[in-house]
C-alpha positions in Angstrom: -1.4 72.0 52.6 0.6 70.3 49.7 1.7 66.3 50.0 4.8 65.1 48.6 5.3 61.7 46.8 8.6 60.7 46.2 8.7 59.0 42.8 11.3 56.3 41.6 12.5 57.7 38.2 13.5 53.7 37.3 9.9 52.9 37.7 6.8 53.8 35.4 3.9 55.8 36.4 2.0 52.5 36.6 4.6 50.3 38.8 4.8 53.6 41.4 1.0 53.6 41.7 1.0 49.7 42.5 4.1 50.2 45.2 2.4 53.2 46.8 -0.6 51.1 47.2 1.4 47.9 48.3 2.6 50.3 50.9 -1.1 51.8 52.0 -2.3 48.2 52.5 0.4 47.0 54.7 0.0 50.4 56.2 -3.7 49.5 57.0 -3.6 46.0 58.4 -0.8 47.8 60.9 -3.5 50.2 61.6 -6.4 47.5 62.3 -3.4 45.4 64.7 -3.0 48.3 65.9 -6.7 49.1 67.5 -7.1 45.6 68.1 -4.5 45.8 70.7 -5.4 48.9 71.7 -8.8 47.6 72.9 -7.6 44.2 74.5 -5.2 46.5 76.6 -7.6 49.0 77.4 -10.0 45.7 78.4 -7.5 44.3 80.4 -7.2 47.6 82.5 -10.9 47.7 83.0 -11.0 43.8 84.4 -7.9 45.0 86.6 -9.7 47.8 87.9 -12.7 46.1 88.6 -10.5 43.2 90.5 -9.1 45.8 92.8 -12.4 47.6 93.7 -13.7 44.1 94.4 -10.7 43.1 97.1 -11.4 46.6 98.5 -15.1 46.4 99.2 -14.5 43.1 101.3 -10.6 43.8 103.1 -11.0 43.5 106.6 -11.0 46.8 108.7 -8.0 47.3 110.5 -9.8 48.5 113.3 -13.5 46.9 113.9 -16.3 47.0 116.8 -15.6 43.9 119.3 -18.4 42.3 121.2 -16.9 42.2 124.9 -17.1 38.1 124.6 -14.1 38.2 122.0 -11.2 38.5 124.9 -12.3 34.9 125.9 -12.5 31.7 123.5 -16.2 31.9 122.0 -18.9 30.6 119.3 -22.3 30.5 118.9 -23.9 27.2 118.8 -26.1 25.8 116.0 -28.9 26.7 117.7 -27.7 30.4 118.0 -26.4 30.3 121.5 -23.1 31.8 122.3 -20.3 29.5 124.6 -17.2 31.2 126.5 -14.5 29.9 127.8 -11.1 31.3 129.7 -7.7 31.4 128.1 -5.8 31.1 131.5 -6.3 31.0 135.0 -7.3 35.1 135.2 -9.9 34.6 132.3 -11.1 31.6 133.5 -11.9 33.4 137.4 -13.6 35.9 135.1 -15.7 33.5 132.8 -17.5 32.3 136.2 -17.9 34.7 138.5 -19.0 38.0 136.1 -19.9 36.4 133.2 -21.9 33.0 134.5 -26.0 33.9 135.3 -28.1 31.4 137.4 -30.3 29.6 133.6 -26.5 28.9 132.1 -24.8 25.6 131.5 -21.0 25.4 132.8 -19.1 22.9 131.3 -15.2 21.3 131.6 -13.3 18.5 131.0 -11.5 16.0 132.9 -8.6 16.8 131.8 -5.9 18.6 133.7 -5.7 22.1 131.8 -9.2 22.7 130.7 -10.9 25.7 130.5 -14.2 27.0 131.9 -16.8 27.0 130.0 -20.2 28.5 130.4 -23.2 28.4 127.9 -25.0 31.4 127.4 -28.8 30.0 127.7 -30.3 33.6 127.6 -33.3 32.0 129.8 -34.2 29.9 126.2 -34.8 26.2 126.3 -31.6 24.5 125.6 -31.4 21.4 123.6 -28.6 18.5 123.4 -27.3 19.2 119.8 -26.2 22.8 121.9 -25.1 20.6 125.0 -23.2 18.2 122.7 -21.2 21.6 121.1 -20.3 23.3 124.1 -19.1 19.9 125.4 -16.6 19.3 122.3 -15.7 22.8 122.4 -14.5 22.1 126.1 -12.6 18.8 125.3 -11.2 20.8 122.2 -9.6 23.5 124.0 -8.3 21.3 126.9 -4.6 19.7 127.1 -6.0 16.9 125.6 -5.7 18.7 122.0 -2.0 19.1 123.4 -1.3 16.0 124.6 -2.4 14.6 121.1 -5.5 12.8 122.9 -8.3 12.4 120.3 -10.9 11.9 122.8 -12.0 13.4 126.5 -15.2 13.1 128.9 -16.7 16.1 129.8 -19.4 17.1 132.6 -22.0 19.9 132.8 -23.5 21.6 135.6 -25.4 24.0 136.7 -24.1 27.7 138.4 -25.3 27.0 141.7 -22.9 24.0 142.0 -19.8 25.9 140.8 -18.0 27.5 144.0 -15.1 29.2 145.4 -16.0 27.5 149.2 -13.2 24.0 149.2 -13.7 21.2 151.3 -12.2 21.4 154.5 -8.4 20.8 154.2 -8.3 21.8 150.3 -6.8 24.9 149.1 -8.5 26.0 145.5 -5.7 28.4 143.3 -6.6 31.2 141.3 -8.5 30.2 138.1 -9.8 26.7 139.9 -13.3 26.0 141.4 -15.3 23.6 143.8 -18.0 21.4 141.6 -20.9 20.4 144.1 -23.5 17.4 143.5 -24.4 15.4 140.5 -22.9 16.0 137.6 -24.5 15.5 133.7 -21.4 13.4 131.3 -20.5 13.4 128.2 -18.1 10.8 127.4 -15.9 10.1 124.9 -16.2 13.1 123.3 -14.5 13.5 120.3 -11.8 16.5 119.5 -13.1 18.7 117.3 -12.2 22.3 115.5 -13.0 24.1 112.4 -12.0 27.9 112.2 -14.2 30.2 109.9 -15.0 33.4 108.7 -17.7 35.5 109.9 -19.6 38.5 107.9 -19.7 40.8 110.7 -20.7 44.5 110.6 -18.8 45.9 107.9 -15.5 43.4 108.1 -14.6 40.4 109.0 -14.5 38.3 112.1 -12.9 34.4 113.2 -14.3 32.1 114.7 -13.6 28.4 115.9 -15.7 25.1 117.5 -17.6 22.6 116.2 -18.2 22.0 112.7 -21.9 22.4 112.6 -21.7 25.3 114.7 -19.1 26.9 112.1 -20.6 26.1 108.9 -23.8 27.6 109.7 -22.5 31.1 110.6 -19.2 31.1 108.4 -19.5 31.4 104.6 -15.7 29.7 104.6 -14.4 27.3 106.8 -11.3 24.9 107.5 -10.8 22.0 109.6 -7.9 21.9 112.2 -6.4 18.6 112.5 -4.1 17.7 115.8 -0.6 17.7 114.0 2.9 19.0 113.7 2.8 22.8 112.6 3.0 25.3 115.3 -0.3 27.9 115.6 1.3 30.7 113.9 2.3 28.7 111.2 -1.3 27.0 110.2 -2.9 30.7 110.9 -0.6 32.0 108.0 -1.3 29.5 106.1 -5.3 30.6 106.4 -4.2 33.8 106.4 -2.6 33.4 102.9 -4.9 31.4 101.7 -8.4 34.0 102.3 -6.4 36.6 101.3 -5.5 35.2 97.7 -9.3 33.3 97.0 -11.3 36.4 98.7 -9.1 39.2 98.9 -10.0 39.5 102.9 -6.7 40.2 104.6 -7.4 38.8 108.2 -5.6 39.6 111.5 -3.2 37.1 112.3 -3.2 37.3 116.1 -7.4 36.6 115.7 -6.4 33.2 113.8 -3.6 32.3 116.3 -5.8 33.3 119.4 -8.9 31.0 118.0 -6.2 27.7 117.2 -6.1 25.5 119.7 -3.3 24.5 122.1 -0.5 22.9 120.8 0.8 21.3 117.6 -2.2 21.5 114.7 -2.6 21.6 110.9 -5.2 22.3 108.5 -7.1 21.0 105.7 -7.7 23.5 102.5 -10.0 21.4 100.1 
C-alpha cells in the first residue's frame, strides 16, 4: 500500500522535510492528550461504577421481616431490654393485656395523653439506668412533648397492680386502666428523643428513645428537639439527609411513625 505526500513545489526538499515533521510533532502531543484523557475518563467511569454498587449493597429493602413489636412505639434499652408502648387507645388496651407478663415493669406519665408502657424484663435482673430509659421514653411520647413541656414525672409498677376492675362509681374508657398500691417515681424527668438507624437483617430499620439507648445500637443518630416543623417535615429532612451521606433510602412513614407528637426539629451535626 503506497502513501502519498503532497509536496509544496515553492518549498525545497529540505523546508518540506522540516514542515512534515513540524506537523508529526504536533500530531503526537495530540495523540499523548489524547490517551491522557482517554484514561481520566475511563477512571472516572470506574469510581462511578463503584459509587453505585456501593449505594446498592446498603439501599433499604422495600419490603423487610418485622418483629411483631414494630406496630407499637419500641427500643431496646442500653442494657439490651426491649420497651413498648401504645400509639392510641386500641394499642394501648393491647400493650397491657397480651403483651404485659407478670416479671415486667409498666410505666406512664402523669400527664393526660400518655401511653402505656411496659418493659420487657425477660425474667433478667433489671437495673435503674433501664428504669431511668423506659421512664424518659414514657414522658417523651406523652402530650407533654406536645404541649411544649420540657419536663414530666413518671411512675412504675408492677403488672399485678395494672387493672381493668374501677373503683366503685368510676367508669374506665377503652385504652385506660386502674393503677392499684404504691407506686415507684420518677420525677422531673427530662424529654428526651434521638431517632437512629439500625443494621438489621439485610436492610435497615428506625428507631427512637433515649440517647444512650440509641447510640449504642444505631451506627447514625439525630437528636429531636421540641420545635416548629411538623413530623413529616423533620422525617424528610432525615430522610434526605441518610440518603445523600449513606446512600440508604429509608421509609418515610417508619421516620414519621417513630417522631414524637407534635411540633419537633432536628439537629444534623
Amino acid at each position: 500500500m503506497s502513501t502519498k505526500i503532497e509536496l509544496f513545489f515553492d518549498k525545497s526538499l529540505e523546508e518540506n522535510a522540516n514542515y512534515y515533521f513540524e506537523q508529526s510533532k504536533k500530531l503526537k502531543k495530540k495523540l499523548e492528550g489524547l490517551e491522557k484523557a482517554l484514561k481520566e475518563m475511563e477512571q472516572k467511569l470506574e469510581d462511578a461504577k463503584k459509587n453505585v454498587v456501593e449505594k446498592k449493597e446498603i439501599k433499604l429493602e422495600k419490603k423487610r421481616r418485622r418483629e411483631w413489636f414494630e406496630k407499637f412505639r419500641w427500643f431496646f434499652t442500653s442494657n439490651g431490654f426491649l420497651v413498648i408502648a401504645g400509639r392510641d387507645a386500641t394499642s394501648n388496651e393491647v400493650v397491657v393485656k397480651k403483651y404485659m407478663e407478670k416479671d415486667d415493669l409498666y410505666f406512664h406519665a402523669d400527664v393526660y395523653g400518655a401511653p402505656h408502657v411496659v418493659l420487657k424484663t425477660c425474667k433478667s435482673e433489671i437495673k435503674q439506668e433501664d428504669k431511668e430509659e423506659a421512664a424518659t421514653f414514657a414522658a417523651t411520647f406523652s402530650n407533654a412533648w406536645k404541649d411544649g413541656i420540657s419536663y414530666a414525672n413518671v411512675y412504675s409498677v408492677k403488672p399485678e397492680q395494672v387493672t381493668k376492675e374501677a373503683p366503685t362509681g368510676e367508669f374506665l374508657t377503652r385504652g385506660a386502666f386502674y393503677i392499684k398500691g404504691q407506686r415507684e417515681w420518677f420525677y422531673k424527668v427530662k424529654l428526651e428523643c434521638f431517632i437512629g438507624i439500625e443494621k438489621f437483617e439485610d436492610s435497615y430499620r428506625v428507631m427512637a428513645g433515649p440517647k444512650k439507648a440509641v447510640e449504642k445500637k444505631c451506627f447514625v443518630f439525630f437528636e429531636i428537639k421540641q420545635g416548629k416543623k411538623e413530623k413529616s417535615e423533620v422525617a424528610k429532612i432525615i430522610k434526605n439527609y441518610v440518603k445523600e451521606k449513606y446512600g440508604i433510602d429509608l421509609n418515610l412513614d417508619d421516620l414519621i411513625a417513630a417522631m414524637p407528637n407534635g411540633y419537633s426539629d432536628v439537629i444534623i451535626k
